[in-house]
Each structure stands twice: as C-alpha cells, then as structure tokens.
N, C-alpha and C positions, 0 to 999 in steps of 0.2 A: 568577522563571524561572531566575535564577543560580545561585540556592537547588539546585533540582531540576537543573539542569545538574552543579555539584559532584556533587551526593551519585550520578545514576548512573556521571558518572566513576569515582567509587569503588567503585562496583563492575563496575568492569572495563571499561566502554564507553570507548571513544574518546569525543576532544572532538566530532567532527563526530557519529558516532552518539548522542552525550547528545543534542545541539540539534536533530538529528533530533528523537529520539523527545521531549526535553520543548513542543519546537514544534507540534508532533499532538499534543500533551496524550492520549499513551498511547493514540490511537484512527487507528483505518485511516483516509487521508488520502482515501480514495475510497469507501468502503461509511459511513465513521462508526463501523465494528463497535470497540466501547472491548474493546482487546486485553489490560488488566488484570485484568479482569472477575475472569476466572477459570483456572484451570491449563490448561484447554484451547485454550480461545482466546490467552494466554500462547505458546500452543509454535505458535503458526500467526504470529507476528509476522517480517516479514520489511522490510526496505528496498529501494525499489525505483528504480531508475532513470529518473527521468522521462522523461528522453528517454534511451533504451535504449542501452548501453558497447556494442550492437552495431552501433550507427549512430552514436558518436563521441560519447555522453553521456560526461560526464564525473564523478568520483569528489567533487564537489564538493557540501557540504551543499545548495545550492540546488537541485543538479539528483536529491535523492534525497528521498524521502516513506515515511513509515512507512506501511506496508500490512498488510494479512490477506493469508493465503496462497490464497485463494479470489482476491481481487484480483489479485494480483501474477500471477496466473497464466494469469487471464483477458487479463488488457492484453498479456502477450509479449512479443514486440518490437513492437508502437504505438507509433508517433511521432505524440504530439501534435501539435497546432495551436496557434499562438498565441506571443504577443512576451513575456509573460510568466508567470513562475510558477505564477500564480493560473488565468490562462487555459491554460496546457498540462494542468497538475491537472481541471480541467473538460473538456477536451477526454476526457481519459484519463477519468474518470468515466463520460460518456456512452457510451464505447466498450465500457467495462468492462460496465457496465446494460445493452447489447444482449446482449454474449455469457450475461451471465446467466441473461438472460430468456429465450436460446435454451437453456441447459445444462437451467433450469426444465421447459421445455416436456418437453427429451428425457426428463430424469427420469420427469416424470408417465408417459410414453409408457413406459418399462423399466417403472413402477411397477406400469401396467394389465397389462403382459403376466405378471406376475410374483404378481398378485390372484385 
C-alpha cells in the first residue's frame, strides 16, 4: 500500500488524496464502480466528503472517500448516520441506492416517452 501511495504522489496527488484513492483500491467507495477500468469512468472520479464541508465535514483523509460522479452526486449534502467511518460509508450507500433507483425509474419513464 506504500508502494501505490508513493508512486501516485508522484504523480502529482497530494499525500492525503494518494491514501484516499490507494485505500478504495481505485474503485467508488459506495457503487464499487472500479474507476480505473477505463478513460471514461477515469474522468467521473471524484472525492467526496463523507460528511459534507457544508455541515462542518472536514478536509481530513478519514472524512473523504473516493467516489464516481453518479455517487458523489447523488448523496449531496447527506449526513450520514453513525459513530464510525465504516458506518457513515453505509449509511451514505443506502442513501445513495434510493436516489438511484428513483433517477432509474425516472429514466425508464423519459425513455418510454421518447420510444
């Protein structure tokens, strides 16, 4: 893990966003989407504020998770639930998989009027 923390320093990340992103081992901390894959999913990678700088989150690797842009977008400002990391992450998931499954539905709904 050092390893991969050096070498994306070296390319230009800060120490906190290396440890971000080699602690997600390159994949959205809340879909699982592996954000290396490929060039597209690459430029959807974002870091996201667990508990949101709008509600007094803090700039600190703990309180930030590497995310998809579909993710990060969905949660907003969500304040998780929960005393720790792993449960705030879980909270914020669940949150995330409602709006999704509504963004889903609307899709299908645009997609019929559109066939």
């Amino acid at each position: 893990m050092e390893d991969k923390t050096k070498e994306m320093k070296e390319l230009g990340y800060s120490e906190r966003d290396a440890i971000v992103f080699v602690r997600a081992n390159g994949k959205c901390e809340y879909c699982g989407v592996d954000l290396i894959h490929d060039r597209i999913t690459w430029d959807s990678v974002q870091f996201d504020h667990v508990i949101p700088k709008s509600k007094e989150g803090s700039d600190e690797e703990q309180n930030l998770a590497l995310s998809c842009k579909v993710c990060n977008n969905a949660k907003m400002t969500f304040y998780p639930e929960g005393n720790t990391r792993d449960e705030r992450i879980l909270s914020a998931k669940e949150h995330i998989d409602k709006r999704r499954k509504n963004a889903d539905e609307f899709w299908r709904k645009v997609c019929i009027i559109f066939k």
